[in-house]
C-alpha positions as CSV (number, residue, x, y, z in Angstrom):
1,X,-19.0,-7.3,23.6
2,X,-15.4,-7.4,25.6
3,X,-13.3,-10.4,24.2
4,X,-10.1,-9.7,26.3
5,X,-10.2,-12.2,28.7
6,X,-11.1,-15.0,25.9
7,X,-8.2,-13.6,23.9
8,X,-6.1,-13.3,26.8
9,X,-6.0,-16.8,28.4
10,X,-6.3,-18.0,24.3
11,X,-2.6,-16.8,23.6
12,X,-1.2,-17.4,27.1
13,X,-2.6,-21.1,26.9
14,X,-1.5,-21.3,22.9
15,X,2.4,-19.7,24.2
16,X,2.7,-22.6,26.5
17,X,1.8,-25.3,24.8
18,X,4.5,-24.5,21.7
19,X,4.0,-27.0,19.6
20,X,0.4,-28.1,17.5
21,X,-1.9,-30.1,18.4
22,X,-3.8,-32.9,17.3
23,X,-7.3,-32.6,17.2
24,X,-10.7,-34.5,16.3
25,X,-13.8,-33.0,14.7
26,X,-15.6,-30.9,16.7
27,X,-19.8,-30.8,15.1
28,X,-20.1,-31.7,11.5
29,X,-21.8,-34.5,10.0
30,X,-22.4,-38.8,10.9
31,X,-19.8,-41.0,9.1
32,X,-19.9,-44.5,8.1
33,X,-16.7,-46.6,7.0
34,X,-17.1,-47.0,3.4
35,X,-15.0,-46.1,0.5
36,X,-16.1,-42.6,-0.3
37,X,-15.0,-41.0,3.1
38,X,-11.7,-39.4,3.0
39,X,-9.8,-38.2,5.9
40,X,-7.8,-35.0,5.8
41,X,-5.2,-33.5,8.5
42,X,-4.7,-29.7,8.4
43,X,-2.4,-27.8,9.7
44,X,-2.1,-24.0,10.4
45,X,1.3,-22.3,11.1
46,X,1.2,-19.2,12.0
47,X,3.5,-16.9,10.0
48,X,3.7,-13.7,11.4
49,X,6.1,-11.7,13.9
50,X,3.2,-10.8,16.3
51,X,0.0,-11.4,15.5
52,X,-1.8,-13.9,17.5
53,X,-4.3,-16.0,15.4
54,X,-7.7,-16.9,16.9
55,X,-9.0,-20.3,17.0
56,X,-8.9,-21.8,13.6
57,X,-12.4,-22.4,12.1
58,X,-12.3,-25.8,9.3
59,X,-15.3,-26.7,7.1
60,X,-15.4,-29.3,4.3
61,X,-17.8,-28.7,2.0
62,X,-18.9,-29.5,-1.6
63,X,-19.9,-26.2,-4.4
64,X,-22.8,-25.0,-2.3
65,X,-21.0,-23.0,0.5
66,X,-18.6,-20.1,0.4
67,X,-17.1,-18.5,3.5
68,X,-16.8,-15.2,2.3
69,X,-17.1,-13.9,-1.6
70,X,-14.5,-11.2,-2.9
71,X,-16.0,-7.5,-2.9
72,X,-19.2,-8.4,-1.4
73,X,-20.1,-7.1,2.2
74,X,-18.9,-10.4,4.9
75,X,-22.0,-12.1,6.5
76,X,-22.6,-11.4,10.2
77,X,-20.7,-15.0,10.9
78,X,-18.1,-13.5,9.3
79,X,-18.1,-10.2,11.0
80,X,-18.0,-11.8,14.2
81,X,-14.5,-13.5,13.7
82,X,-13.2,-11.1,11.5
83,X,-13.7,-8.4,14.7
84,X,-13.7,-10.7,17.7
85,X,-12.3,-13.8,16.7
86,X,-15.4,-16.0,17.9
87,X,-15.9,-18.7,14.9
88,X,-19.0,-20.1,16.6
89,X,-21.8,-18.4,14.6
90,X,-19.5,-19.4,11.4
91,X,-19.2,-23.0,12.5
92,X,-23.2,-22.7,13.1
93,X,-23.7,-20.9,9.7
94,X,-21.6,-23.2,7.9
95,X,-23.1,-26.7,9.6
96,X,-26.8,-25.3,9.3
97,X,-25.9,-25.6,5.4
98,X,-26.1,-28.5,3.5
99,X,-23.2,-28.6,1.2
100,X,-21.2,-28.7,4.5
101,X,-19.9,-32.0,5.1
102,X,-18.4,-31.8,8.9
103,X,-17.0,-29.0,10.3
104,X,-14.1,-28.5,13.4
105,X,-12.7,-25.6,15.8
106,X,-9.0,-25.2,17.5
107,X,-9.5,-24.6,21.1
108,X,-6.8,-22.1,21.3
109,X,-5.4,-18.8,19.7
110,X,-1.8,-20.0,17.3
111,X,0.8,-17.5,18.4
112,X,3.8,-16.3,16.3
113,X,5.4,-19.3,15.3
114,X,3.0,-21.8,16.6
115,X,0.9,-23.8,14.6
116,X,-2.1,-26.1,15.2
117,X,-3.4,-29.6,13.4
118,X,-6.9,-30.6,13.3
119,X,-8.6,-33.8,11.3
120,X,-11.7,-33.8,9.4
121,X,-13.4,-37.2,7.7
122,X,-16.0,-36.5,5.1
123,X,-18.2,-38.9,2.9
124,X,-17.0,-36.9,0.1
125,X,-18.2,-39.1,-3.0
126,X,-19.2,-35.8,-5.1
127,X,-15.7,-33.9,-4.2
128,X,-14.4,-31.9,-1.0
129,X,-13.6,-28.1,-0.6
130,X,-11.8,-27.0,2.2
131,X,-12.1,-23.7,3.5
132,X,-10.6,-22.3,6.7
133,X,-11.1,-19.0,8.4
134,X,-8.5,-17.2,11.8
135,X,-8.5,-13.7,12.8
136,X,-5.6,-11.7,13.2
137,X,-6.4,-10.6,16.8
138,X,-4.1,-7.7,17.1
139,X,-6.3,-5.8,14.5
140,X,-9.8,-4.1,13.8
141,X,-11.0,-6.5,11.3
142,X,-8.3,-8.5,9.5
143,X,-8.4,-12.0,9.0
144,X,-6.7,-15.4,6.7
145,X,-7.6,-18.5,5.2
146,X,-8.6,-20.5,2.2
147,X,-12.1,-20.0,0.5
148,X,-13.4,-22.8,-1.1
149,X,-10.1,-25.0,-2.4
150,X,-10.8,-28.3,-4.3
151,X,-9.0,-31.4,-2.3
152,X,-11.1,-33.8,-4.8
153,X,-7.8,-34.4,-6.5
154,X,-5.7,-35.0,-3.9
155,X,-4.8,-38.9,-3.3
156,X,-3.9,-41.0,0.1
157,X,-0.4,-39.5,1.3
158,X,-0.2,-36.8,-0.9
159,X,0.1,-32.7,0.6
160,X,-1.0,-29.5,-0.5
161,X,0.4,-25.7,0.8
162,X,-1.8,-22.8,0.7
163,X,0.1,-19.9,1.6
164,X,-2.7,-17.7,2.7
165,X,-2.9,-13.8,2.4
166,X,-4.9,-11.4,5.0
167,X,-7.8,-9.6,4.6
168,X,-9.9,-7.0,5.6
169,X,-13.5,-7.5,6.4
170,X,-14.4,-4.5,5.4
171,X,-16.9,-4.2,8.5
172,X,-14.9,-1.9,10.6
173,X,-11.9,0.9,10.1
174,X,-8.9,-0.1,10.6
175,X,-8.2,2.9,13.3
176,X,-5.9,0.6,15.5
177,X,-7.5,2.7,18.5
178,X,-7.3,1.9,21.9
179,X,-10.3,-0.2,23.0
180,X,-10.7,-1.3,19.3
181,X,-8.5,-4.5,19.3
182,X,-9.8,-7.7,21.0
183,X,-6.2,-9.4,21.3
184,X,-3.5,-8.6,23.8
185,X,-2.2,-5.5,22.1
186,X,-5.2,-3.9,23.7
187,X,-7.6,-6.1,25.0
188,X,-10.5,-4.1,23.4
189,X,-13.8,-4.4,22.1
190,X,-14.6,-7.6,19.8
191,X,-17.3,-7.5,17.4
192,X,-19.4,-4.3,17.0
193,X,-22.3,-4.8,15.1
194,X,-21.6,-1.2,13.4
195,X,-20.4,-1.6,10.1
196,X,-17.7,0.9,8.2
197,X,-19.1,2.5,5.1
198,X,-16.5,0.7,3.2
199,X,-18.7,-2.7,4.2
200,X,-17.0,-4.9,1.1
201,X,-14.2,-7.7,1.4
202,X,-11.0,-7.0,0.0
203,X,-7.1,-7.6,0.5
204,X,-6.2,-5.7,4.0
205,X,-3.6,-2.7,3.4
206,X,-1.7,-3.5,6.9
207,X,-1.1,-2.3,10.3
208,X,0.3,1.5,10.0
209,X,0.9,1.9,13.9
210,X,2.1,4.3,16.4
211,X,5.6,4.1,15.0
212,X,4.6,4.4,11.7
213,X,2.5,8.4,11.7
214,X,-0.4,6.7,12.6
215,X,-0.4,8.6,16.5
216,X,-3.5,7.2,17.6
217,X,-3.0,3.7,17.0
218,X,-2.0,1.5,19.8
219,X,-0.1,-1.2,17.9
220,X,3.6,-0.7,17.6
221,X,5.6,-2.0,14.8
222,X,6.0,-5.5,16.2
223,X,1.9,-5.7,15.1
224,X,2.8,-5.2,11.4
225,X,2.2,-8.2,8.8
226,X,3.5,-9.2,5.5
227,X,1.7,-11.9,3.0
228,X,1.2,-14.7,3.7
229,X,0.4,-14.6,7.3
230,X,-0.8,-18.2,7.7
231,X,0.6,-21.2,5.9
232,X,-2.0,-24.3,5.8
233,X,-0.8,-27.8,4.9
234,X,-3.3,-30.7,4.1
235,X,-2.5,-34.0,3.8
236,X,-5.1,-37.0,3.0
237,X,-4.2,-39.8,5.0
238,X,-7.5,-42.2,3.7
């Protein structure tokens, strides 16, 4: 499946706005006004030098729902923004289950330097995890985000950072080939339902690139990525 024109008009539409955005919830669960709901506002800033990052996917949810698990092979949610960016079938995975509280999805790709603000309310009377999930588009399979992190303790007005390392989804080789890379490096092919014989999650080992010895890739050095690639901020504000 071809996501270049997505990706495309995503990080033309993210350049020119240059500055975040405040959004609502986008599918999640009903809410009523009582004392156990809690609002939280997250923001993603997008660290890097030149890597576009694809529409953010945010979930709050209690102990029954991980995004992703640490040397196991990624669900086919997963695989699917990891490769192509998409974070529909996660957003469907994660509010088909029921530790997920509500759920919400930027509407644009974050571009170097950009960053993008969503807000969540959840009855969360038993404790809130946070977990959010962006591809690094310029890439086979890398992606950011926070798995799982407890917000339970955090009070009206108070912040948490999460500076947030990249990984590899382990679902496809990192060859940096042309036609392999769904963002505007190449415009390529998104997810491919293939998997490498790797298959595990792990911490990604970075962009090599053409400038680099790797001759066939079509990413340059301005593609390359340090840790931490995204830095979230989340503040309760009730």
């Amino acid at each position: 499946m071809s996501h270049k024109n997505i990706f495309v008009r995503q990080f033309l539409f993210a350049s020119a706005l240059g500055s975040c955005l405040l959004l609502t919830s986008c599918g999640g669960s009903n809410h009523s006004n009582n004392a156990d709901n809690r609002t939280f506002e997250i923001s993603v800033s997008n660290l890097t030098a030149g890597q576009p990052l694809s529409p953010i996917a945010v979930i709050l949810h209690q102990s029954g729902y991980q995004a992703w698990t640490d040397g196991q092979p990624a669900s086919v949610a997963l695989e699917n923004l990891a490769e192509g960016g998409s974070n529909t079938d996660l957003l469907t995975e994660a509010h088909n289950n029921s530790a997920v509280l509500t759920s919400g999805s930027g509407i644009a790709a974050i571009g170097p330097g950009d960053a993008e603000n969503l807000e969540l309310t959840a009855d969360a009377f038993n404790g809130v995890n946070l977990s959010v999930i962006t591809m690094l588009v310029n890439t086979n399979d890398a992606y950011t985000g926070i798995n799982a992190s407890d917000l339970s303790q955090l009070a009206i007005g108070e912040s948490v950072i999460f500076n947030t390392p990249v990984w590899d989804s382990g679902t496809e080789d990192n060859t940096e080939a042309a036609g392999t890379i769904p963002g505007p490096a190449d415009g390529g092919t998104g997810f491919d339902a293939t998997r490498s014989t790797d298959d595990r999650i792990h911490f990604h080992p970075g962009v090599i690139s053409n400038q680099d010895g790797l001759s066939g890739s079509i990413l340059t050095a301005a593609h390359r990525f340090d840790n931490p690639a995204a830095k979230i901020t989340v503040t309760r504000t009730q």
